[in-house]
PLY file of the C-alpha trace (Angstrom):
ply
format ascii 1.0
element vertex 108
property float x
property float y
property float z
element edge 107
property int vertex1
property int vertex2
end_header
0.00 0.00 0.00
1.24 3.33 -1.13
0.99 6.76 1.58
-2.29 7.67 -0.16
-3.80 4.58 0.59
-2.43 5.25 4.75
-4.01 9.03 4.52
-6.62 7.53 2.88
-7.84 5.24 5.77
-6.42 8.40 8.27
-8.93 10.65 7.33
-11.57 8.15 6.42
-11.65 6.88 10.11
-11.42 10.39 11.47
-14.56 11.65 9.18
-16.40 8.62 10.48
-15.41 8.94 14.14
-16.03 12.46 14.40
-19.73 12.65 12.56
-20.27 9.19 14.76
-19.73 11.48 17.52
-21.22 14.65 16.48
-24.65 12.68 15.47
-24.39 10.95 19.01
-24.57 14.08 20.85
-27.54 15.29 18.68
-29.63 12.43 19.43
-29.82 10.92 16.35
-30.34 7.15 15.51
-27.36 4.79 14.15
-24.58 7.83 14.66
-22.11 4.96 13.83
-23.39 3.46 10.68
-24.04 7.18 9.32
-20.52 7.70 10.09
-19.40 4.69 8.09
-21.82 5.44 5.16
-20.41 8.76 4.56
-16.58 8.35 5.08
-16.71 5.16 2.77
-18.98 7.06 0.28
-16.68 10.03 0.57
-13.61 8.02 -1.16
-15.49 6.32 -3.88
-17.18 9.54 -5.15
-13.38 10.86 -4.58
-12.07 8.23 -6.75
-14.68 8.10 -9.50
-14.30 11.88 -9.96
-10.65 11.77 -10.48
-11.45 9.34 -13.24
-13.78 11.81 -15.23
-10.86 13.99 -15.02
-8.28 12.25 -16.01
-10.36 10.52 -18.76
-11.35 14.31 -19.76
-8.00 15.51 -19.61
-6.64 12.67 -22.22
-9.60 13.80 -24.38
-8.58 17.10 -24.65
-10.98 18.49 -22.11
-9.67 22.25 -20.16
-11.27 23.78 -17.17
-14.70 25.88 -18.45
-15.38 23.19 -21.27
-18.18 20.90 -20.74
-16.20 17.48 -19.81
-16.70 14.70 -22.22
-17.22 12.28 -20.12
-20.67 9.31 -19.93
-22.36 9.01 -16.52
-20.58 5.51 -16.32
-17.34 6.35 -17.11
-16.14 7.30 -14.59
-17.22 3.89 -12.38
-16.11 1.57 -15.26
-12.68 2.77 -16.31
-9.72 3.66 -15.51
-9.29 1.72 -11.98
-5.35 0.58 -11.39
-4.29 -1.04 -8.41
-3.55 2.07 -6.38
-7.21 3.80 -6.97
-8.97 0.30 -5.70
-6.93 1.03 -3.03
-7.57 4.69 -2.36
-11.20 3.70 -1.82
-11.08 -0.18 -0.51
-8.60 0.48 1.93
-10.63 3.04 3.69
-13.59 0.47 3.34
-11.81 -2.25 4.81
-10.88 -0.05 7.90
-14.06 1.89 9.01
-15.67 -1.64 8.12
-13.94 -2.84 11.36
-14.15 -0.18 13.04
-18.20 -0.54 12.52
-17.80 -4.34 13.16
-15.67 -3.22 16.70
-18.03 -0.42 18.26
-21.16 -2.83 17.64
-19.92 -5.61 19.76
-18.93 -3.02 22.65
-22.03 -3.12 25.39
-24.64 -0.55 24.88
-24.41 2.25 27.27
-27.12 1.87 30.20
0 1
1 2
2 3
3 4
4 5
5 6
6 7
7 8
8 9
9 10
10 11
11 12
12 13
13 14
14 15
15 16
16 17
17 18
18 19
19 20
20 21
21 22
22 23
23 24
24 25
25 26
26 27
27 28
28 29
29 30
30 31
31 32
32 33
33 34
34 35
35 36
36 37
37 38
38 39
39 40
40 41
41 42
42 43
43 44
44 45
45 46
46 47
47 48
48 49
49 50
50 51
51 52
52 53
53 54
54 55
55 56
56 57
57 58
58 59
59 60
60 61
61 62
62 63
63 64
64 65
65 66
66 67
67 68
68 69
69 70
70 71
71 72
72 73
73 74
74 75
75 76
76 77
77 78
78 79
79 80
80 81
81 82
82 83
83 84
84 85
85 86
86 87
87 88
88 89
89 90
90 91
91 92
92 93
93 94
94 95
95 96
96 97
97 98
98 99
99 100
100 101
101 102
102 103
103 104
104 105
105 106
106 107
């Protein structure tokens, strides 16, 4: 795993810990899983977007110009090794993070 991948699963587990916590002290219902859903959703949005770019860019595309780029490009090409990474390896990690906080004993 490259440094990216590292940061990657950093700041991944510190979005989910922090809106885990901030939803907790509002109140609201499943702080935790909202937590996961939006740090993991966070990096593969991340990831999908840099695709459009980069497939734009090799087309020709320049900031201003609509980008050439299908809906579905972006999710279907372009992956290497490292940008699975980028968004599985922050996956993987708030995944057991999730799987750790639900076996700890519910607060009385």
């Amino acid at each position: 795993m490259s440094r990216s991948n590292w940061e990657h699963v950093g700041f991944a587990l510190l979005i989910m810990i922090t809106l885990s916590a901030l939803l907790a002290l509002i109140g609201v219902e499943s702080p935790v899983l909202i937590g996961f859903a939006v740090a993991v959703t966070w990096f593969i949005a991340r990831e999908c977007t840099q695709h459009e770019y980069k497939l734009g860019v090799h087309r020709g595309w320049t900031w201003g110009e609509t980008l050439p780029v299908k809906w579905w490009e972006g999710i279907a090409k372009g992956w290497t090794r490292d940008s699975l990474l980028d968004w599985l390896a922050p996956l993987i990690a708030c995944l057991l993070l999730l799987i750790a906080l639900s076996l700890l004993p519910a607060p009385s």
